[in-house]
C-alpha positions as CSV (number, residue, x, y, z in Angstrom):
1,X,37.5,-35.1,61.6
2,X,40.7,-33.1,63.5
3,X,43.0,-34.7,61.7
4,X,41.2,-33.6,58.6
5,X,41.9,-30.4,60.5
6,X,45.3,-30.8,61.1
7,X,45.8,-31.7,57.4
8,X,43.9,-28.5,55.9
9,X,46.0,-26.8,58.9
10,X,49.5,-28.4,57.5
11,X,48.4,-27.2,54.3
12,X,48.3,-23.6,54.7
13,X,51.2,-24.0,56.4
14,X,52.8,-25.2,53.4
15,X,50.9,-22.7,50.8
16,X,53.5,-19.8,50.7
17,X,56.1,-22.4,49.4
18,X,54.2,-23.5,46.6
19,X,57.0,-23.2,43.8
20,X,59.3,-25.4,45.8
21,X,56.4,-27.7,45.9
22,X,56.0,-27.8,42.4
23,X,60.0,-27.7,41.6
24,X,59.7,-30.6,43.8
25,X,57.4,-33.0,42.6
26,X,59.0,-32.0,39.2
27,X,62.0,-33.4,40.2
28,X,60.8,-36.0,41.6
29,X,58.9,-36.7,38.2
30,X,61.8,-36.8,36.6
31,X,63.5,-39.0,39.1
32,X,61.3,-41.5,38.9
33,X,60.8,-41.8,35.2
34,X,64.8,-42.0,34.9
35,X,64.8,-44.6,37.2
36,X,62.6,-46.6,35.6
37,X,63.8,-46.2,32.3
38,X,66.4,-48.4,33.8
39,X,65.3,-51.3,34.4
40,X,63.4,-51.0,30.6
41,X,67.0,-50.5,28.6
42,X,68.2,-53.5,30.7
43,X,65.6,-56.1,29.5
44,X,66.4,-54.5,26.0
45,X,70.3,-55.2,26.5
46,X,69.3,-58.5,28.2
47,X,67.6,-59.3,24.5
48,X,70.8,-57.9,22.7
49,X,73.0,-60.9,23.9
50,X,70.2,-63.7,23.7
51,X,71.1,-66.5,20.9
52,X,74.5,-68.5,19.9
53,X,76.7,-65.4,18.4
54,X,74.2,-63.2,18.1
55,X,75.3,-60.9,20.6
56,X,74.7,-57.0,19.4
57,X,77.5,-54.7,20.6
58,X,76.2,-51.7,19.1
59,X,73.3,-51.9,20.5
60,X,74.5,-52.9,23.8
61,X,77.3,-50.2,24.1
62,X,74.2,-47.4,23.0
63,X,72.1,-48.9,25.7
64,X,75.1,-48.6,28.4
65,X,75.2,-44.7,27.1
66,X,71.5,-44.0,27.6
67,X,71.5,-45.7,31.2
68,X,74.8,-43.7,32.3
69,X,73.0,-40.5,30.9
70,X,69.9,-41.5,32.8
71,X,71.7,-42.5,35.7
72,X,73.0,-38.8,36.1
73,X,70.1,-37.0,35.6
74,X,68.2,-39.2,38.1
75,X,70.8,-38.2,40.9
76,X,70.5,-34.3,39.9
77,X,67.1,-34.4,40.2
78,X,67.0,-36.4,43.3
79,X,69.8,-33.7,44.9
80,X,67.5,-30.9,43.9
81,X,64.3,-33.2,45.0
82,X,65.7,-33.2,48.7
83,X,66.8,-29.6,48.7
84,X,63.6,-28.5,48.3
85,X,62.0,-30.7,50.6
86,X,64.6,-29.8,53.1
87,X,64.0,-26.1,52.9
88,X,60.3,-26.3,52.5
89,X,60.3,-28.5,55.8
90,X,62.7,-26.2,57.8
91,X,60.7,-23.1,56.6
92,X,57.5,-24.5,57.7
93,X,58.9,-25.5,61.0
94,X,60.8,-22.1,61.3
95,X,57.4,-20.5,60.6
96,X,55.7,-22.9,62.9
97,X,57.8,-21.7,65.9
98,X,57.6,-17.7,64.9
99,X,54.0,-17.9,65.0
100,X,53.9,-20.3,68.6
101,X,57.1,-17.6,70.1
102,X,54.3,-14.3,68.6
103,X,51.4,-16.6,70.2
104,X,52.9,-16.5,73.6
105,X,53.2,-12.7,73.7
106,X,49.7,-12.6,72.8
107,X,47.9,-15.1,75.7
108,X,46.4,-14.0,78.3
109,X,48.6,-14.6,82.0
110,X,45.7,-16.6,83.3
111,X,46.5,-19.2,80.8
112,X,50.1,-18.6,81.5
113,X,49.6,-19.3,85.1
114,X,47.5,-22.0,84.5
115,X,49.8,-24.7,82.2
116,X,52.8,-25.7,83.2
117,X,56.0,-24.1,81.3
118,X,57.6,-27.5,80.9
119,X,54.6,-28.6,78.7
120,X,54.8,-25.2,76.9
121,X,58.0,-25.5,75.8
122,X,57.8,-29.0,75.1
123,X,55.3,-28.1,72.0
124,X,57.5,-25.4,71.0
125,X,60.6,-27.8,70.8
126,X,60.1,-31.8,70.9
127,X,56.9,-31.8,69.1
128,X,57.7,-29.0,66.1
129,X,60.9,-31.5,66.0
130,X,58.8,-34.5,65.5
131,X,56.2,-32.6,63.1
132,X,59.4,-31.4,60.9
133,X,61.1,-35.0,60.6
134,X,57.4,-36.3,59.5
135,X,57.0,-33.6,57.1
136,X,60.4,-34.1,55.4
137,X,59.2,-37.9,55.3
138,X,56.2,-37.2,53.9
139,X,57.6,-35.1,51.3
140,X,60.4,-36.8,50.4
141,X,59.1,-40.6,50.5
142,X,55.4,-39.9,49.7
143,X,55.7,-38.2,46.9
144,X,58.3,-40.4,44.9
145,X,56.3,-43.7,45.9
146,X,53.0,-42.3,45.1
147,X,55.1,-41.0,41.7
148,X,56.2,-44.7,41.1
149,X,53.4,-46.6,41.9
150,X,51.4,-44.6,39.5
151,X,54.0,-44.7,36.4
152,X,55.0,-48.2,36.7
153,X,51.6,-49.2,36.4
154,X,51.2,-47.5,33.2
155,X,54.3,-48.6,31.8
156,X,53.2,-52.2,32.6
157,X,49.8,-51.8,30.9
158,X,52.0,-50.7,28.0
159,X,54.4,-54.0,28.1
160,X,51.8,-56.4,29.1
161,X,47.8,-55.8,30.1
162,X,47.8,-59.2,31.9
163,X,50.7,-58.9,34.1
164,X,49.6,-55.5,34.7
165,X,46.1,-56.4,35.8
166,X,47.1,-59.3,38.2
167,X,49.7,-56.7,39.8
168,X,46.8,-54.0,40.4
169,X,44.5,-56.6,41.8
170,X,46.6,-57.7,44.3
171,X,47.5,-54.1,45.3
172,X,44.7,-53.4,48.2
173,X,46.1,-55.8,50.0
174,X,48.8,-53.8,50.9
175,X,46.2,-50.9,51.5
176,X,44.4,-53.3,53.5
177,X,47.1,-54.1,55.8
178,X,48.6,-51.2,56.2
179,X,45.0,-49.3,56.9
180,X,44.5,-52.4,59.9
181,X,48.2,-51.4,61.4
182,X,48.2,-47.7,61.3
183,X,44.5,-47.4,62.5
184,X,46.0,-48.8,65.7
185,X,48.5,-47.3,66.1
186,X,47.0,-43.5,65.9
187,X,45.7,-43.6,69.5
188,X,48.9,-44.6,71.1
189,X,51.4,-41.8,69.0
190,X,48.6,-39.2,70.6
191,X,49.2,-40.8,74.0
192,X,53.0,-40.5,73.8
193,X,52.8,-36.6,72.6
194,X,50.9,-35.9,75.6
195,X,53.0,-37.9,78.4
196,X,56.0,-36.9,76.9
197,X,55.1,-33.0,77.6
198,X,54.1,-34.1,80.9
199,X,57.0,-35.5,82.0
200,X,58.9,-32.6,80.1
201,X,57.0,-30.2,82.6
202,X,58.3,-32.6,85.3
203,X,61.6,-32.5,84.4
204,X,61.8,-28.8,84.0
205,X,60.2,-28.5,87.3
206,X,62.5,-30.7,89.1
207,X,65.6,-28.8,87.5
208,X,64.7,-25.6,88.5
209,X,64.2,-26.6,92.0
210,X,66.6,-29.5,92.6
211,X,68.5,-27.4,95.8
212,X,64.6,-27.4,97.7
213,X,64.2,-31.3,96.4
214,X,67.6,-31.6,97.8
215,X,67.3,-30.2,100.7
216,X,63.8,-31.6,102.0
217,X,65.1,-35.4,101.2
218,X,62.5,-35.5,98.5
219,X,64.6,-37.0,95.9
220,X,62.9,-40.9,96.5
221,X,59.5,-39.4,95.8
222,X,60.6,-37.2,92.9
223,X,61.8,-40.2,91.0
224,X,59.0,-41.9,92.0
225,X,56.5,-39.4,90.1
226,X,59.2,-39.4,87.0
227,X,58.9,-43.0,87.4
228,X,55.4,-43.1,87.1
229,X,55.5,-40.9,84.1
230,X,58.2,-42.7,82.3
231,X,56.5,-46.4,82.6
232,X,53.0,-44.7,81.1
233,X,55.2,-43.4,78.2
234,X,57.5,-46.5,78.0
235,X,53.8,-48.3,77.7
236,X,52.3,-46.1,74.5
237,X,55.5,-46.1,73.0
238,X,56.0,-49.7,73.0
239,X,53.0,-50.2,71.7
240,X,53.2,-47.6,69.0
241,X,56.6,-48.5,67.8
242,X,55.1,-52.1,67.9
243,X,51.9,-51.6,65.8
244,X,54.0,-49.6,63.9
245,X,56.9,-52.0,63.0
246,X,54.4,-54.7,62.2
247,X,53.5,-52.7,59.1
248,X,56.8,-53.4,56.8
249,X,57.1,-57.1,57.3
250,X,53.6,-56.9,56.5
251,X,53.7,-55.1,53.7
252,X,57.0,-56.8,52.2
253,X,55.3,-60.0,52.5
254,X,52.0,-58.9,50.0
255,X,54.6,-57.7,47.9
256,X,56.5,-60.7,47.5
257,X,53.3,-62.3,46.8
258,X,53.1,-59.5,44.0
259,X,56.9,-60.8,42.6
260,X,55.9,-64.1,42.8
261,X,53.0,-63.5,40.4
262,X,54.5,-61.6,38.1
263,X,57.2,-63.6,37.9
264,X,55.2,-67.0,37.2
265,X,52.7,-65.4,34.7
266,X,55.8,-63.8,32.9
267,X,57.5,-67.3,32.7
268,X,54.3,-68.3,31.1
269,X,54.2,-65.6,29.0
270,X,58.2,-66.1,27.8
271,X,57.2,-70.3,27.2
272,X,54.5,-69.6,24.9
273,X,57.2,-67.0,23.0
274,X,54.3,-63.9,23.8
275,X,57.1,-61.9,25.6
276,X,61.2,-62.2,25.4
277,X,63.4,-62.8,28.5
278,X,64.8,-59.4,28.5
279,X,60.7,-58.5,28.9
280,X,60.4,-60.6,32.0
281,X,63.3,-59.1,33.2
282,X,61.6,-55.7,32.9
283,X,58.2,-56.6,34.3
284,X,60.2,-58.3,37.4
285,X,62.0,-55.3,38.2
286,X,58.9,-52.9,37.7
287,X,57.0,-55.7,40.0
288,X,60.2,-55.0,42.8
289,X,60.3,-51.1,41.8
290,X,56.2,-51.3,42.3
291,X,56.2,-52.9,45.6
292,X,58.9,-50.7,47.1
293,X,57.3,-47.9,47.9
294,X,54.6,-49.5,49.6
295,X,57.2,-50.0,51.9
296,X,57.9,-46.8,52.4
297,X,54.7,-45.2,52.3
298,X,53.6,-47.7,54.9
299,X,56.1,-46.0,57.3
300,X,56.1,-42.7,56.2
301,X,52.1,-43.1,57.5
302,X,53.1,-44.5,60.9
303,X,55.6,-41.2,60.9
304,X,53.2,-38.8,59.5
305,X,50.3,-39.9,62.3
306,X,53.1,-39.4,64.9
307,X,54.0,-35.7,63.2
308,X,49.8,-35.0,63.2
309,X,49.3,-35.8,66.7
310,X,52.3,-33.2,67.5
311,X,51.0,-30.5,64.9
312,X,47.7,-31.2,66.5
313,X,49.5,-30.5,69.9
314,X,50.9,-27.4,68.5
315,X,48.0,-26.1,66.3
316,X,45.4,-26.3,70.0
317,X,48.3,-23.7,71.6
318,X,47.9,-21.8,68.7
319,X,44.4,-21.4,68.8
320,X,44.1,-20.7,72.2
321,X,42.0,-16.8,72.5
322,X,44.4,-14.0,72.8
323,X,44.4,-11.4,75.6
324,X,41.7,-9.6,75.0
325,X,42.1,-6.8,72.3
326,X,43.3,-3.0,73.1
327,X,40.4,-0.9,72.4
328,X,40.4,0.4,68.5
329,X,40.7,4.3,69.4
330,X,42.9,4.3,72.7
331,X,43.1,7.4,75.0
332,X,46.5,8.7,76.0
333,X,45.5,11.0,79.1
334,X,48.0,13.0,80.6
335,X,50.3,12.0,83.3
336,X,48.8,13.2,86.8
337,X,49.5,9.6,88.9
338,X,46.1,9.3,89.7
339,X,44.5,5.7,90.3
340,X,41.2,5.0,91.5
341,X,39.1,1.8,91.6
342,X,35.3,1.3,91.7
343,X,33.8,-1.8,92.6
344,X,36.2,-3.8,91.8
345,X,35.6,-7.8,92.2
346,X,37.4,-10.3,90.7
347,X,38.5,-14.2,91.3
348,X,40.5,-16.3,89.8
349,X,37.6,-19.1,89.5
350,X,34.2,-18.4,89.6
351,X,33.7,-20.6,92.2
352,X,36.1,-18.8,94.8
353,X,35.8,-14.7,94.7
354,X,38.7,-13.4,95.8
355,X,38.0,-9.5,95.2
356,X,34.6,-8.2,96.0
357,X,33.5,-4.9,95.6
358,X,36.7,-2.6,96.0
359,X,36.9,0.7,96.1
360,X,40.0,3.1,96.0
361,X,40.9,6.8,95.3
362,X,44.9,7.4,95.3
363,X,45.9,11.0,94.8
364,X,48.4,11.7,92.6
365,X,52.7,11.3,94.4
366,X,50.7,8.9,97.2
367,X,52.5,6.4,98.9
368,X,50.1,3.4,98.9
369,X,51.4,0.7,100.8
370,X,49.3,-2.7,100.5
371,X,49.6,-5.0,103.5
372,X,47.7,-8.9,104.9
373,X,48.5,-12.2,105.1
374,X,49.5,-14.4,103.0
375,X,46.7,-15.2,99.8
376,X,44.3,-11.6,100.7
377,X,44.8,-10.1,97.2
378,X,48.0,-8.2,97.7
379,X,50.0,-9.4,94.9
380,X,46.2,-9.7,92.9
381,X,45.5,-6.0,93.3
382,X,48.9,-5.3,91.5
383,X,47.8,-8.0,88.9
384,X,44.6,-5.8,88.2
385,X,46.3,-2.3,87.9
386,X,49.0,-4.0,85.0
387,X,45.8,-5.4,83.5
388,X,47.7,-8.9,83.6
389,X,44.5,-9.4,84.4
390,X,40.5,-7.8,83.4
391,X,38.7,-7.0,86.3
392,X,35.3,-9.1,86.7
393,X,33.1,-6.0,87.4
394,X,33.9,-2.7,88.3
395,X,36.8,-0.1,86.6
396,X,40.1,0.8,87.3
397,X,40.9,4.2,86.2
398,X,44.3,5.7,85.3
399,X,45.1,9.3,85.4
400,X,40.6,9.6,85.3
401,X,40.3,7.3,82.2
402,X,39.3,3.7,82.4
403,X,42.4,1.5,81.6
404,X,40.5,-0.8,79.3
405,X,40.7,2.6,77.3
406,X,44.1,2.5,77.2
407,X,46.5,0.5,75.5
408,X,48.3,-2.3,77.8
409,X,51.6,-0.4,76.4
410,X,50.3,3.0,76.9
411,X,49.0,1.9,80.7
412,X,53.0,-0.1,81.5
413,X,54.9,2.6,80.2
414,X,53.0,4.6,83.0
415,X,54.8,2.2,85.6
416,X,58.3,1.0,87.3
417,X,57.8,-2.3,88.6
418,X,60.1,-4.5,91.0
419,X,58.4,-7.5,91.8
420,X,60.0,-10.6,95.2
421,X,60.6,-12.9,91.7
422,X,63.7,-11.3,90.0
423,X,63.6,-12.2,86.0
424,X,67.0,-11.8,84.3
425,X,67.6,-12.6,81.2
426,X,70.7,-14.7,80.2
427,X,72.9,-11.4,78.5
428,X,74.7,-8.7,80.1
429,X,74.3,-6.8,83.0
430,X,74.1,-3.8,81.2
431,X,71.5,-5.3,78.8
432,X,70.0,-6.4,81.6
433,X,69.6,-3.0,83.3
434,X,69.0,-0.6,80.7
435,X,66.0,-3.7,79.6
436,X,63.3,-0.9,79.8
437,X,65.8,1.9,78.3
438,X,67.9,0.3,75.5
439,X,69.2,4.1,74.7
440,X,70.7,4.9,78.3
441,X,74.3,5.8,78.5
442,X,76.7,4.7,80.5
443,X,76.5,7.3,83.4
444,X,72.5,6.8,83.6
445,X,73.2,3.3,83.8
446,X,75.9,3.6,86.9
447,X,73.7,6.4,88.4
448,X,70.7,3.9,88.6
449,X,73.2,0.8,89.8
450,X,75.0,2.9,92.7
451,X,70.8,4.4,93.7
452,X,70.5,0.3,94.0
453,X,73.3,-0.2,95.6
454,X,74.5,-2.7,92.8
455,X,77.8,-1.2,91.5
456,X,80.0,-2.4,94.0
457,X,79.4,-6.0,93.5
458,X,79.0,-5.7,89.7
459,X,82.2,-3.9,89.4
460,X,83.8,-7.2,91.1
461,X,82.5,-9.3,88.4
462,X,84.7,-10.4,85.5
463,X,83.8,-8.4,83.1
464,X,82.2,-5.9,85.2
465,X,78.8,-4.6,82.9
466,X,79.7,-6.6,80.5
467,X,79.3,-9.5,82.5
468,X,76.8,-12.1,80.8
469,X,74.5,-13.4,83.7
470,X,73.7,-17.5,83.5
471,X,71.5,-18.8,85.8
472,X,73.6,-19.7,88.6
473,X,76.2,-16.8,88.7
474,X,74.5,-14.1,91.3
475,X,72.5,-14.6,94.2
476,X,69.1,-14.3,94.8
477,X,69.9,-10.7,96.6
478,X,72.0,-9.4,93.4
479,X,69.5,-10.5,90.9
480,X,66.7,-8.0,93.0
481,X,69.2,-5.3,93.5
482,X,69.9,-5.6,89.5
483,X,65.7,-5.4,89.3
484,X,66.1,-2.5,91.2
485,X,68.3,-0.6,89.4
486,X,66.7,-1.3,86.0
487,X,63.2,0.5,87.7
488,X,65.2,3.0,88.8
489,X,67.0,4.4,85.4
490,X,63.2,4.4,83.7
491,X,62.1,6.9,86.5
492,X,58.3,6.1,85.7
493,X,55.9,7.9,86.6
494,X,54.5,5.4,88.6
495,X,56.1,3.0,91.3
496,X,54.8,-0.8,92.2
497,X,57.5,-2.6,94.7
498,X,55.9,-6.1,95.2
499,X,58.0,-7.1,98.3
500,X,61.0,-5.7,96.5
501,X,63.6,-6.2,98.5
502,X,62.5,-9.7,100.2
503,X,65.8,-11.1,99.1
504,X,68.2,-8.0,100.6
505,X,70.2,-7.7,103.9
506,X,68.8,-5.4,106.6
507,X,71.7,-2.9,106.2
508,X,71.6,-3.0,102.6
509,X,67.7,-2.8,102.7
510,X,68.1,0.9,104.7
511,X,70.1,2.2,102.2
512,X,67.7,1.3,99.5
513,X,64.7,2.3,101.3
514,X,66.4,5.9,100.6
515,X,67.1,5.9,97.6
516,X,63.2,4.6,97.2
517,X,62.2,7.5,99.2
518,X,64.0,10.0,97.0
519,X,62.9,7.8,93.8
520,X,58.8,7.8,95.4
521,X,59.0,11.7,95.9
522,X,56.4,13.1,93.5
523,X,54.9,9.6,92.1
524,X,52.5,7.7,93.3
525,X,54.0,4.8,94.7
526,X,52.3,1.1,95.3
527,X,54.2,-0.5,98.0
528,X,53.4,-4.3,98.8
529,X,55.3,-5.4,102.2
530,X,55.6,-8.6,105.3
531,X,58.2,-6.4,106.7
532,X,55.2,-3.6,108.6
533,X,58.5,-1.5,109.4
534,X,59.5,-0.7,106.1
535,X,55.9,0.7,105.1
536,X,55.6,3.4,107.9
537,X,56.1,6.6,106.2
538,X,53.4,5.6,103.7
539,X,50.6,8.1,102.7
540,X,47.9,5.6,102.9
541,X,48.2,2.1,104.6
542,X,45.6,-0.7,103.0
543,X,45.2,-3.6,105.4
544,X,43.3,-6.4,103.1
545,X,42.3,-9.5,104.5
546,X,39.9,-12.1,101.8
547,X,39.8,-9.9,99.4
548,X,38.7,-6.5,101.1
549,X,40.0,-3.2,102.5
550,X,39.6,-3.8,105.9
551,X,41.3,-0.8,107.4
552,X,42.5,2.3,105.4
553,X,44.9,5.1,106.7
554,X,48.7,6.0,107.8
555,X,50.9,4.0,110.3
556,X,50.0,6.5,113.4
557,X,46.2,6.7,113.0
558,X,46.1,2.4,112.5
559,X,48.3,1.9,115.6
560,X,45.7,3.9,117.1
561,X,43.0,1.7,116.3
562,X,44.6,-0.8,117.5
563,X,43.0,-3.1,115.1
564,X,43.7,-5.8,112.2
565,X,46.8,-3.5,111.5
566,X,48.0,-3.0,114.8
567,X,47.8,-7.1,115.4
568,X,50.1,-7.5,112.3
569,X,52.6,-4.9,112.8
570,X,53.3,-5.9,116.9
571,X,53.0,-9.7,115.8
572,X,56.6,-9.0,114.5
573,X,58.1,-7.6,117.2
574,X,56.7,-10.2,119.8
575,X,59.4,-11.8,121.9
């Protein structure tokens, strides 16, 4: 029943290239009937040389023109058969992989966080791969042997009604066989899809962090788990490719059997005088040319199980639920930098509440700085104000509406956000920079770099702003001053710094902190910290621990206290 799924799936893939299709099996129509037209002129010419100086020039010399006119319009219809199948297969996939890249930017980050990338990205590249190479099979072999099998029958039941019969008698055997192979080997190509993206997410994970795997002597271990992965695949792939390779010896040797029948009953046949020898001639190669593409089909089915199980793959990420919708009539208050949160709870399984009835009023130009240990909700609490994430209960509200009234692009553009993970993406610095301001010029874009601190070092790089960033080509403290700078030319009216400049020098750090403190004048500011010192000139100070406001206030009136806050902030300066 899913792979009926699948199919109907496949097939509205396919839909929107309907003329192709039909230009297709056209040409593959007339492919097939050239090419056995062949085969028939033959056993004619055979019969124009049979008899002691009776040979027939003139008829064999017209019979060599027909076949070499045949002969060409078989191999332009064949050319233009596999262009079409070849552009109907790369459109599909190209489709295929527009509609997986769209899906992405429409799921939810819980499901983000929740598979791993390597997986991901294996469905969007090894499995569309496999799915195209089945579907080009499919098309391209399918069609023509289904095409063959069908008109050599009838032109054999035109020839000869006996030989005909005994050929279409013995054909469920091959259906037979090939039904017994392939039904085994279905369950280990959907095996080998799914530890293949398994040990693609372990590859990708091991890449990324090979200086940590390095550096903790892990390396034994880590090929231990790749090994582990690798013999489960090595074991569904053997036995797929074996099941699967079982079914053309198989199949050629029913269709021997098939040759051998037609060949003796012809023989008979050509004794009695009921049929010439240029007619056996014809029924043995329509008996080859019938058997052939059982062949085929037989392993364009093993391939086309193996394409399903990856389109199956590919079809459950595409019908995972989007993000929930933006409402239908969104509110666009005015700017004012208010935030406030009622009751807020939330958790990221039901079993484990992380945020439980929260409550907040920041006035507009605050300087909220969020402070706890490690796992109290910090980072989540930023989470919930992007809306990368629906509260469970409760509201947010933004400038005093609720932000499930506004758009998420409406409710982002409202913020500047520089998170402890730097993303850069693999093009210029510039580009890079000016990501949430394509139409900056050049003097906003040095103006935000020097307010970061960033000019200096990317004026030392080869091709200064132009400089394409790859992966490995700027430290971890460049890539967050580069973050910086990139908040800093949008001037939002909002601010979030999630532990924004974990990655910087101390000396470096000071200067920022004043450019932030010019930046912060006027907007309301979320500030997430470890380092307590860089937080005391905040407005409002929010010590969380498990998911609750446990002390609220500035830096003076919490040292005061002498509480939760005080604890962490002298804990640093301990000898």
């Amino acid at each position: 029943m899913k792979d009926k799924q699948t199919v109907i799936k496949v097939l509205r893939l396919v839909k929107p290239y309907s003329p192709k299709i039909f230009l297709s099996l056209f040409c593959s129509l007339l492919s097939v009937t050239a090419q056995l037209l062949i085969p028939y002129f033959s056993g004619k010419s055979i019969d124009f040389m049979l008899g002691q100086g009776k040979t027939d020039f003139d008829g064999i010399l017209t019979v060599i023109v027909i076949i070499g006119i045949t002969v060409i319009i078989a191999a332009i219809s064949q050319h233009l058969f596999a262009v079409c199948n070849n552009k109907i297969s790369h459109s599909v996939c190209r489709d295929l992989r527009n509609s997986l890249s769209d899906k992405l930017h429409r799921l939810p980050v819980s499901y983000l966080d929740s598979h791993p990338s390597g997986d991901l990205v294996s469905r969007m590249v090894s499995d569309i791969d496999t799915f195209s190479d089945g579907l080009l099979m499919g098309f391209t072999q399918l069609f023509t042997g289904v095409i063959t099998i069908g008109a050599t029958l009838v032109l054999m039941l035109v020839l000869n009604g006996a030989v005909a019969l005994s050929v279409l008698i013995l054909t469920p055997m091959s259906f037979l066989v090939a039904k017994f192979i392939t039904s085994r080997t279905h369950r280990f190509f959907t095996d080998q899809a799914k530890i293949r993206g398994e040990q693609t997410a372990l590859i990708n994970e091991l890449v990324e962090g090979q200086n940590v795997v390095k550096a903790f002597g892990h390396e034994e271990e880590s090929l231990s788990d790749f090994d582990e992965i690798n013999v489960r695949l090595g074991h569904s792939s053997l036995f797929a490719t074996f099941f699967s390779s079982l079914t053309n010896p198989s199949t050629r040797l029913v269709n021997n059997i098939v040759y051998a029948v037609v060949a003796l009953i012809g023989s008979l046949y050509a004794l009695t005088g009921a049929v010439s020898v240029g007619q056996v001639s014809i029924f043995l190669s329509y008996a080859s040319q019938y058997a052939k593409p059982f062949n085929e089909i037989s392993g364009v089915i093993t391939e086309l199980q193996n394409a399903l199980t990856c389109a199956k793959r590919v079809f459950d990420l595409l019908g995972q639920n989007d993000m929930k919708k933006d409402t239908d009539n969104p509110a666009t208050p005015p700017v004012t930098g208010s935030v406030e949160l009622k009751k807020v709870s939330f958790s990221y399984t039901p079993d484990r509440p992380l945020i439980s009835n929260l409550s907040l009023k920041v006035e507009p130009g605050s300087r909220v700085a969020i402070v706890g240990p490690t796992g109290c909700g910090k980072t989540t609490l930023i989470n919930l104000l992007m809306r990368f994430y629906d509260v469970d209960s409760g509201e947010i509200l933004v400038d005093g509406e609720n932000i499930q009234n506004l758009t998420r692009e409406e409710l982002r553009s409202r913020y500047g956000m520089v998170l402890q993970d730097t993303w850069l993406s693999e093009s210029t610095v510039r580009e890079n920079i000016t990501y949430g301001k394509p139409d900056a010029t050049d003097e906003e874009i040095i103006s935000a770099a020097k307010s970061a601190h960033a000019h200096s070092f990317i004026r030392r790089l080869p091709d200064g702003y132009d400089t394409v960033i790859k992966s490995d080509s700027l430290s971890a403290g460049q890539k967050q001053l580069l973050c910086i700078a990139r908040a800093m030319l949008c001037l939002p009216p909002m601010l979030i710094l999630d532990e924004a400049t974990s990655s910087i020098d101390t000396r470096t750090e000071m200067k920022i902190q004043d450019a932030f403190s010019k930046m912060m004048k006027g907007r309301t500011s979320f500030i997430v910290a470890h380092r307590l010192s860089t937080i005391r000139e905040a407005d409002i100070i929010l010590v969380m621990n498990d998911g609750h406001v446990v002390e609220q206030g500035n830096h003076e009136t919490l040292m005061k206290k002498n509480g939760f806050y005080a604890k962490l902030y002298n804990s640093q300066f301990e000898a």
